[in-house]
C-alpha positions, 0 to 999 in steps of 0.5 A: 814223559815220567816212564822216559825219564825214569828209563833214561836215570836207571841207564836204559839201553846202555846194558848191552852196549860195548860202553858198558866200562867206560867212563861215559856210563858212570861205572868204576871198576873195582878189584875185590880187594879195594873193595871197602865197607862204606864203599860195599854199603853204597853199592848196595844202596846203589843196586837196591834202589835201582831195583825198587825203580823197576819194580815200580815200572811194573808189567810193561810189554813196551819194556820187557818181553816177558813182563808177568815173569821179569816183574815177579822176579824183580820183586823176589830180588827186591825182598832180597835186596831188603834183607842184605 
């Protein structure tokens, strides 16, 4: 039940959804110039840990297609990810 759990938290499914920018998905539109440093900081933060959550979900063919692939590239994103 953790691995259902863990997909629902990081919005499993809901990418390709045409509820993407509504208010039921928790995402708030930002124009670049309202776009502040504590604000840019705790989208990063946001952005990290969600990639360090699919990092941790690993190989899985049940979640990606191409898992060996979509798991190297997710922890190149994650090294870069640390380094912002």
């Amino acid at each position: 039940m953790e691995f259902k759990e863990t997909f629902k938290r990081i919005g499993g499914g809901k990418i390709n959804t045409k509820s993407l920018n509504e208010g039921s998905t928790g995402w708030k539109l930002y124009r670049a110039p309202n776009i502040d440093s504590k604000l840019w900081r705790e989208m990063k933060y946001d952005l990290r840990d969600q990639f360090t959550e699919l990092v941790k979900i690993g190989q899985d063919y049940g979640v990606f297609q191409n898992a060996q692939g979509t798991n190297k590239i997710l922890k190149q994103i994650k090294r870069l990810m640390d380094k912002i």
